[in-house]
FIKOLZA-1660 file (N, C-alpha, C; in steps of 0.1 Angstrom, whole numbers, plus 5000, padded with zeros to 4 digits):
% residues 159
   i   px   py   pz ch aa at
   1 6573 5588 3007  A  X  N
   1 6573 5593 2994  A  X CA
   1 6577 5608 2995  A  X  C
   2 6583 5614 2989  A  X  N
   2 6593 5628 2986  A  X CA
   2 6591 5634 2974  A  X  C
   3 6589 5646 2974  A  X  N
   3 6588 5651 2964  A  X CA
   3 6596 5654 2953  A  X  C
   4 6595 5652 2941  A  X  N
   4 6607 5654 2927  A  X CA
   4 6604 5665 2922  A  X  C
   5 6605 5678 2926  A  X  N
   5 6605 5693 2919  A  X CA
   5 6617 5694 2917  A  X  C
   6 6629 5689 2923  A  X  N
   6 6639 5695 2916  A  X CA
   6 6650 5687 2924  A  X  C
   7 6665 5688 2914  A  X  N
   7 6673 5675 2925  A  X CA
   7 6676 5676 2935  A  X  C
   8 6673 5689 2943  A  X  N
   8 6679 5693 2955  A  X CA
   8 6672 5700 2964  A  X  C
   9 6668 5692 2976  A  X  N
   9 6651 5704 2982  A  X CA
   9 6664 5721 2983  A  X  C
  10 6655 5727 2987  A  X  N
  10 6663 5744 2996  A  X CA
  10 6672 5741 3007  A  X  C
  11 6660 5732 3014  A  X  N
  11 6665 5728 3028  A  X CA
  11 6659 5715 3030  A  X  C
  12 6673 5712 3040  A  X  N
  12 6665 5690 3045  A  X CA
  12 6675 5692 3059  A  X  C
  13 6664 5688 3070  A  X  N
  13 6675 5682 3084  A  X CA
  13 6666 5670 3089  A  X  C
  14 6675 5661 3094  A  X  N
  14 6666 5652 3103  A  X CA
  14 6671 5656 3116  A  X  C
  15 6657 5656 3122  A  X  N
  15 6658 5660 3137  A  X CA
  15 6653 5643 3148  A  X  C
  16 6666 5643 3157  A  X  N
  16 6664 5631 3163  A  X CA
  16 6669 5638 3180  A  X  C
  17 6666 5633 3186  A  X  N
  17 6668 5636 3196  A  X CA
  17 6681 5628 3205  A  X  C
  18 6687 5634 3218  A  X  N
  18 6701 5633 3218  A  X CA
  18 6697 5616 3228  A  X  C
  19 6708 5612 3221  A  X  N
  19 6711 5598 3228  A  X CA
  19 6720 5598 3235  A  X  C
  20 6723 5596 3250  A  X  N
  20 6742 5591 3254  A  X CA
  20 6742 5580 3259  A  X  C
  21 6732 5572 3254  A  X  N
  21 6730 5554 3257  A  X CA
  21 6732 5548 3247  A  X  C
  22 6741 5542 3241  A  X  N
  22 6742 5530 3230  A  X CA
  22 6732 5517 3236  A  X  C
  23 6733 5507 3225  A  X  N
  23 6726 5497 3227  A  X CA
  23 6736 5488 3239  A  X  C
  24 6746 5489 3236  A  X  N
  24 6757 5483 3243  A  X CA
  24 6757 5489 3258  A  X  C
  25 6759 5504 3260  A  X  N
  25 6759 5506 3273  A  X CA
  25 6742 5502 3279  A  X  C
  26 6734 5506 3273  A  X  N
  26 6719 5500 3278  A  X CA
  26 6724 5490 3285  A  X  C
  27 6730 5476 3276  A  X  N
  27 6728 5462 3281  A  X CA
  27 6738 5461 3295  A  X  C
  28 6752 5470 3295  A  X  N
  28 6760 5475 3301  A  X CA
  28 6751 5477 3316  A  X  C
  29 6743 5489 3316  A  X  N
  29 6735 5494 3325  A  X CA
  29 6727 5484 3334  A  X  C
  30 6718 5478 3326  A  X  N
  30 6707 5463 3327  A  X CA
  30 6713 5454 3335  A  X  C
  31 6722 5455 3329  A  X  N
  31 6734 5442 3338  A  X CA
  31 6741 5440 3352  A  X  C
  32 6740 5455 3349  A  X  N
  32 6750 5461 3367  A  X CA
  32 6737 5460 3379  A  X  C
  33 6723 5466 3372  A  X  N
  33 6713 5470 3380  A  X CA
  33 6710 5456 3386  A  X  C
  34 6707 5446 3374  A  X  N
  34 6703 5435 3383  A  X CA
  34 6714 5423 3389  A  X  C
  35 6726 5427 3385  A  X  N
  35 6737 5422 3397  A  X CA
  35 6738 5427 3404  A  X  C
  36 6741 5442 3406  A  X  N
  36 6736 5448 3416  A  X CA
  36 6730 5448 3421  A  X  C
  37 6713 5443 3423  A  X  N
  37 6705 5439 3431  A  X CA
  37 6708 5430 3439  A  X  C
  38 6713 5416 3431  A  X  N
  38 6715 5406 3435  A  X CA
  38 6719 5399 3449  A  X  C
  39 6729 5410 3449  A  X  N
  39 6739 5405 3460  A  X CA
  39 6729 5411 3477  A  X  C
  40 6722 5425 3476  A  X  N
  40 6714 5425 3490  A  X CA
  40 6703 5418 3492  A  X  C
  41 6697 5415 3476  A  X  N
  41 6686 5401 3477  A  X CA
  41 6689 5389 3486  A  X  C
  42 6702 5386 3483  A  X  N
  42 6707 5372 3485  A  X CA
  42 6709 5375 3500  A  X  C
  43 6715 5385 3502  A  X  N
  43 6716 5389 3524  A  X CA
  43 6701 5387 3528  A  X  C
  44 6695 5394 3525  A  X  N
  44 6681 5399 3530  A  X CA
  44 6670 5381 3532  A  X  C
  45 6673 5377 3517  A  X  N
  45 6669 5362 3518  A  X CA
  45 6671 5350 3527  A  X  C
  46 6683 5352 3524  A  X  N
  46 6691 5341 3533  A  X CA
  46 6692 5347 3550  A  X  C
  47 6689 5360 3559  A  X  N
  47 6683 5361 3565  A  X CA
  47 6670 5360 3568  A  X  C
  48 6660 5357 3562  A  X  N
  48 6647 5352 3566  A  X CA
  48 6637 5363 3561  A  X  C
  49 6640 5374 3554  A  X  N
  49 6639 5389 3553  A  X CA
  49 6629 5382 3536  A  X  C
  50 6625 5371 3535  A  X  N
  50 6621 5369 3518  A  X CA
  50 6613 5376 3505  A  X  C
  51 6604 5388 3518  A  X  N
  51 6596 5391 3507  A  X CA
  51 6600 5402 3504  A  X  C
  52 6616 5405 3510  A  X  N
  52 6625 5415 3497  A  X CA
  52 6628 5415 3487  A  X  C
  53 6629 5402 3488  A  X  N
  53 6630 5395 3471  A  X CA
  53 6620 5405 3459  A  X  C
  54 6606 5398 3463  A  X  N
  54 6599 5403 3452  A  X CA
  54 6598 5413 3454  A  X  C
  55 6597 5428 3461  A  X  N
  55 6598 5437 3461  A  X CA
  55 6610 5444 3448  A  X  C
  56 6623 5441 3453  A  X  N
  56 6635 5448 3449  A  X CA
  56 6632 5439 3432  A  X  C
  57 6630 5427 3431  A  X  N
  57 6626 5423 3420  A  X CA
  57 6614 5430 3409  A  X  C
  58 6602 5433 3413  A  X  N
  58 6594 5446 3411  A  X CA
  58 6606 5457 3407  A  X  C
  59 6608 5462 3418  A  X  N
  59 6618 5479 3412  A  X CA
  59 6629 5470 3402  A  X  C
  60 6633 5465 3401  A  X  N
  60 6645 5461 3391  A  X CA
  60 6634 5461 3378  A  X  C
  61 6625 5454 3377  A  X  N
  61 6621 5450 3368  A  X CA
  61 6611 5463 3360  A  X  C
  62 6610 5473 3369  A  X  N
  62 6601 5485 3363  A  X CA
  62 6610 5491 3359  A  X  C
  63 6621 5493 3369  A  X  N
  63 6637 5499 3364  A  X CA
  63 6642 5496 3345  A  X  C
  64 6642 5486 3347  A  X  N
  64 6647 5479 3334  A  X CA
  64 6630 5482 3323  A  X  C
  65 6622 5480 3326  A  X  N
  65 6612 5484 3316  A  X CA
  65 6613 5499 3311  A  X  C
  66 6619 5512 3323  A  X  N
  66 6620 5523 3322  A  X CA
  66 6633 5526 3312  A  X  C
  67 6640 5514 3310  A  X  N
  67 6651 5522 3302  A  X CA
  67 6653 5517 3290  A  X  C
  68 6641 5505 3287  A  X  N
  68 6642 5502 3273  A  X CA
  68 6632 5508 3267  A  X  C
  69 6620 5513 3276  A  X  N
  69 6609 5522 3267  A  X CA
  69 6616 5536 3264  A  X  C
  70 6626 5543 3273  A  X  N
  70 6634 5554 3269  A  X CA
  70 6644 5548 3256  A  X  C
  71 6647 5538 3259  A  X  N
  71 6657 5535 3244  A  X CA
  71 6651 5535 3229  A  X  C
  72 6636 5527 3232  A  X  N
  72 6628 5528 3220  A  X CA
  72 6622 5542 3215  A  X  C
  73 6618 5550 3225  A  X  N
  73 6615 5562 3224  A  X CA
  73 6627 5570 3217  A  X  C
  74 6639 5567 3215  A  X  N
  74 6650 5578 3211  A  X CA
  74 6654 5571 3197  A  X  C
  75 6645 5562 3192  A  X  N
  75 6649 5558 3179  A  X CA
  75 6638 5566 3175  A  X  C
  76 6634 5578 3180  A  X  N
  76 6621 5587 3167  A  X CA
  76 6629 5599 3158  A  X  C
  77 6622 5600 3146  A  X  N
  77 6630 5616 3143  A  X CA
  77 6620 5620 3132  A  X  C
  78 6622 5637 3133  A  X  N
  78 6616 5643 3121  A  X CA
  78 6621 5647 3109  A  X  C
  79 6621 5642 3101  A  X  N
  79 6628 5651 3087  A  X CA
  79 6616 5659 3083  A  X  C
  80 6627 5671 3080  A  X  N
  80 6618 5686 3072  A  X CA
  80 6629 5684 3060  A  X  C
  81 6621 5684 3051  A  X  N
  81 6627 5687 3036  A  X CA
  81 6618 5704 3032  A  X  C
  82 6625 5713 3022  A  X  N
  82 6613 5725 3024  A  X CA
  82 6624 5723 3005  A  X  C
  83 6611 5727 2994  A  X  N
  83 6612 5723 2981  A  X CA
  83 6608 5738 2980  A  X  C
  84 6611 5742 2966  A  X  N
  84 6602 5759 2963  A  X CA
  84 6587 5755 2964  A  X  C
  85 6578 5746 2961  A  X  N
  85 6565 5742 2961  A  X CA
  85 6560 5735 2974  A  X  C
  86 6568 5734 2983  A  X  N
  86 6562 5724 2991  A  X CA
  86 6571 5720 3006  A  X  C
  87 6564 5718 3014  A  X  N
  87 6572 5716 3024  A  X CA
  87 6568 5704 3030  A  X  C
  88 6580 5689 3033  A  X  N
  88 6573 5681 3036  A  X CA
  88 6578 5681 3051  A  X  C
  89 6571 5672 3061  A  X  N
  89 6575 5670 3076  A  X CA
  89 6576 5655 3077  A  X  C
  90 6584 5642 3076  A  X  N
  90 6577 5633 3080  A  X CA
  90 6583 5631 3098  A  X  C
  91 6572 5620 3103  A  X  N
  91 6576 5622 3115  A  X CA
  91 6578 5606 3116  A  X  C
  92 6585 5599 3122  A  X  N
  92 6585 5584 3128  A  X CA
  92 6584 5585 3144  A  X  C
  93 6579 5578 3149  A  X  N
  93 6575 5574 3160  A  X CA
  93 6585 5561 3163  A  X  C
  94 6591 5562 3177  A  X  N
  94 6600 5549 3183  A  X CA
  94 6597 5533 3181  A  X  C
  95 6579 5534 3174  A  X  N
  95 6578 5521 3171  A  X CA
  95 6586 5522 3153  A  X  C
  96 6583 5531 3150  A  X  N
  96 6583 5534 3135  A  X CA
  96 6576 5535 3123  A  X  C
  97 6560 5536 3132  A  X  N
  97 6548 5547 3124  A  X CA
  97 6552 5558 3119  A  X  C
  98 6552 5562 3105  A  X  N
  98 6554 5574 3096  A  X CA
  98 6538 5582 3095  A  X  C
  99 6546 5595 3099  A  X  N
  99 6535 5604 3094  A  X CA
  99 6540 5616 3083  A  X  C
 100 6535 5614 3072  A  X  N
 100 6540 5625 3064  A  X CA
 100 6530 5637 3063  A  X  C
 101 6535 5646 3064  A  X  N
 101 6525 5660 3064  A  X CA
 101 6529 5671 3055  A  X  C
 102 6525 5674 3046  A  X  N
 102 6530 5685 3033  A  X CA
 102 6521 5696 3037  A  X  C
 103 6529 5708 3033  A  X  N
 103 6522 5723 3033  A  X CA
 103 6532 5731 3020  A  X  C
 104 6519 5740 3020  A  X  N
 104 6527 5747 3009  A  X CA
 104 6537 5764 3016  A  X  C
 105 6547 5761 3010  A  X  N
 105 6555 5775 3019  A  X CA
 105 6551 5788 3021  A  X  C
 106 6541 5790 3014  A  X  N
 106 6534 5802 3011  A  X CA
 106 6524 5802 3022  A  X  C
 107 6519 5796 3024  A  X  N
 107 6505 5794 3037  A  X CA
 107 6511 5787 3052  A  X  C
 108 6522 5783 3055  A  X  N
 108 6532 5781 3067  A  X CA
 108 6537 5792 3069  A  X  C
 109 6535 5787 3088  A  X  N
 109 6544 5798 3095  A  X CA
 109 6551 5793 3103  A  X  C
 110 6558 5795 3106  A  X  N
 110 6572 5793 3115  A  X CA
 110 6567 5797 3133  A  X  C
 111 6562 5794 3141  A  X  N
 111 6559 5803 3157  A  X CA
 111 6568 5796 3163  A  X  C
 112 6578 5806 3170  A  X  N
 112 6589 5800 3178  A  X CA
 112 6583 5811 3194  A  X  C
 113 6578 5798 3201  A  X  N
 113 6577 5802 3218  A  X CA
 113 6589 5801 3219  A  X  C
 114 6593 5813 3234  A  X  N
 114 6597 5819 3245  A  X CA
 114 6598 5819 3256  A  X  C
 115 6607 5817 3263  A  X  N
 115 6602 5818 3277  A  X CA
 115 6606 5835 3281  A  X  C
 116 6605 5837 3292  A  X  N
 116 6613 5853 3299  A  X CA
 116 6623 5856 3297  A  X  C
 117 6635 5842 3292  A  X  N
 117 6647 5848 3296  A  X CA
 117 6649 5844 3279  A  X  C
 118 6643 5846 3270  A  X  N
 118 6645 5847 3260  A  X CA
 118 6648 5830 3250  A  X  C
 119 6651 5822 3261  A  X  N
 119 6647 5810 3254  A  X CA
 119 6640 5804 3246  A  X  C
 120 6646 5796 3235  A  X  N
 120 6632 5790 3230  A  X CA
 120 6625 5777 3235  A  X  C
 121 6615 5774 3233  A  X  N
 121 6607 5770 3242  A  X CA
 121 6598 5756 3236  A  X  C
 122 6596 5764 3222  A  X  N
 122 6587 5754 3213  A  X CA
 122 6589 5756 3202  A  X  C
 123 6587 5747 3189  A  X  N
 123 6586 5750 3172  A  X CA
 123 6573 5747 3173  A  X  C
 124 6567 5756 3159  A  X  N
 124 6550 5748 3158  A  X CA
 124 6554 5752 3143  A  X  C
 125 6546 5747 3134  A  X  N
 125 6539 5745 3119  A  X CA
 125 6527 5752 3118  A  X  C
 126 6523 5764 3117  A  X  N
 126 6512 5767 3119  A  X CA
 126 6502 5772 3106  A  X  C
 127 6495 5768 3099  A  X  N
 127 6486 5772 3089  A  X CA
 127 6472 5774 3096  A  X  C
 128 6462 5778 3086  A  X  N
 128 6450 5783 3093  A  X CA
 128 6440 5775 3102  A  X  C
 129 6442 5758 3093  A  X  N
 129 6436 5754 3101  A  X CA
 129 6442 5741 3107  A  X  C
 130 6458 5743 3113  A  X  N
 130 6467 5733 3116  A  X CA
 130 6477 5739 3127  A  X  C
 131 6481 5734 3134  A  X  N
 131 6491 5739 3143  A  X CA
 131 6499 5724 3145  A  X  C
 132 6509 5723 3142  A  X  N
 132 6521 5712 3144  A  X CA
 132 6534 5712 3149  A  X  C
 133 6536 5705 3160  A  X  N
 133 6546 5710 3170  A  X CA
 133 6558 5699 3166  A  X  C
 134 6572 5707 3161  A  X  N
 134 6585 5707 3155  A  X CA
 134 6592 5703 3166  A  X  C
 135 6597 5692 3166  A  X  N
 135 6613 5690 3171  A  X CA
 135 6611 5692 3189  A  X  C
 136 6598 5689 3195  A  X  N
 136 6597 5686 3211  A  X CA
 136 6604 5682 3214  A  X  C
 137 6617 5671 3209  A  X  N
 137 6623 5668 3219  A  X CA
 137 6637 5669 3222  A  X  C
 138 6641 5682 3210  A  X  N
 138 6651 5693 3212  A  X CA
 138 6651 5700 3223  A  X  C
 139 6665 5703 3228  A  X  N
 139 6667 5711 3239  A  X CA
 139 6664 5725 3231  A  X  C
 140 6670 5734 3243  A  X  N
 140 6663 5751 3238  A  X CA
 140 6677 5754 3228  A  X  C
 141 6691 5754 3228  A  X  N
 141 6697 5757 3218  A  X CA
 141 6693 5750 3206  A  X  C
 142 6691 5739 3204  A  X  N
 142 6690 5724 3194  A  X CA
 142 6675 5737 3183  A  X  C
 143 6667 5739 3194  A  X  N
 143 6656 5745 3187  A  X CA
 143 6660 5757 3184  A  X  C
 144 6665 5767 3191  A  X  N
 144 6673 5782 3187  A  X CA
 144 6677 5778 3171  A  X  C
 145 6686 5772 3175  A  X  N
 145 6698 5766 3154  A  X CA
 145 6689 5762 3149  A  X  C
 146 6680 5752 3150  A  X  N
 146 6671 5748 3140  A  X CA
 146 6663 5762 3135  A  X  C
 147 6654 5768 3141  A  X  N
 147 6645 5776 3140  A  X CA
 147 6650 5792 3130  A  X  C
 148 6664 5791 3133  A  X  N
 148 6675 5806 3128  A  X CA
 148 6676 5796 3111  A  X  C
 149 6676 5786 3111  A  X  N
 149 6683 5779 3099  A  X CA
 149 6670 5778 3088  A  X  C
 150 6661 5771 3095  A  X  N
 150 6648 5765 3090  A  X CA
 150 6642 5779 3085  A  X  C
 151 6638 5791 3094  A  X  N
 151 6636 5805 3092  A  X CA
 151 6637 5811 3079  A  X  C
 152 6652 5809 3080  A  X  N
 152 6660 5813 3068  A  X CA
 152 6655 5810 3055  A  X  C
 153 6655 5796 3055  A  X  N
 153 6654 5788 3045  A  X CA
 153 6639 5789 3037  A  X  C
 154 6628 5791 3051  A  X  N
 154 6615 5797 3044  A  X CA
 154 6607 5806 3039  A  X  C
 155 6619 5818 3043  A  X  N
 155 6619 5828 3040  A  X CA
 155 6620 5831 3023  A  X  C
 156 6634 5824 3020  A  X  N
 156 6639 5821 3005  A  X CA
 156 6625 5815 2997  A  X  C
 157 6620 5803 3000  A  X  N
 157 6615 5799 2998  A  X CA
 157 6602 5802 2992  A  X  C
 158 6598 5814 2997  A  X  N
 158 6585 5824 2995  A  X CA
 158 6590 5837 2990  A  X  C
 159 6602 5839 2982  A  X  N
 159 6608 5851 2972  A  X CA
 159 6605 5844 2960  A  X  C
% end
C-alpha cells in the first residue's frame, strides 16, 4: 500500500542488490559442479576408494545448497519512495515477506557511517525511537550515490 499525496513521490529508488548469476548460469554452474565431480568419484570408486563417494557427494550437495540460498537471497530489495508528508521504506525479503515502514520527513535522519578512509560504510533511518539499516547489501559506492541522492531529496522535502 503507497501513499496518494500527490501523482509523483520527490523521490523513489528500488534498491536490490548486484546479481552476476542469472537463473540460467546458476543451472549452468550446478551442472559443471556435479559433472565435474562425477568423473573423480567414478576413479576413486571403481578403485575400491568408495567412501569418496559420499563424502564429495556431501560437498557437492552443500555446494549446490550454498548457491541456491545465495540465489534466493538476491531476489530481496528495498524501495524508498519519500512524499512531502511521508516517507515510506518497504523491504522484501528473498522469500518475499514485505515490511512496510513509514516516517514522517520531519522526524527522520539520514546517519551515513564511515570508515578511515572516508568510505561509506552503512545507511541507517534513524528517528528517536527507531534506528533502520538502508540498503546493507550495497557496496560502499552503491551507498555513497544512494545516500548524496536520497540526502538531497530529504533535505527538499523538509523546506
Amino acid at each position: 500500500m503507497t501513499t496518494q499525496t500527490q501523482a509523483r513521490p520527490l523521490f523513489a529508488a528500488r534498491l536490490t542488490p548486484q546479481r552476476s548469476l542469472g537463473r540460467r548460469g546458476l543451472r549452468l554452474v550446478l551442472a559443471m559442479l556435479v559433472l565435474g565431480s562425477a568423473v573423480p568419484v567414478a576413479i576413486y570408486a571403481s578403485s575400491g576408494a568408495w567412501p569418496i563417494v559420499g563424502f564429495v557427494g556431501l560437498v557437492v550437495g552443500l555446494a549446490c545448497w550454498a548457491f541456491l540460498l545465495s540465489f534466493k537471497d538476491g531476489k530481496r530489495y528495498e524501495q524508498v519512495t519519500l512524499w512531502p508528508d511521508q516517507l515510506e521504506l518497504k523491504q522484501v525479503d528473498g522469500a518475499g515477506k514485505e515490511t512496510l515502514t513509514r516516517f514522517d520527513p520531519h522526524g527522520v535522519k539520514l546517519v551515513v557511517d564511515r570508515d578511515f578512509n572516508e568510505r561509506t560504510t552503512g545507511l541507517h533511518l534513524r528517528t528517536r525511537d527507531r534506528d533502520l539499516v538502508l540498503g546493507a547489501f550495497l557496496n560502499a559506492d552503491e551507498k555513497s550515490s544512494f545516500a548524496k541522492a536520497f540526502g538531497t531529496a530529504l533535505k527538499r522535502a523538509r523546506q
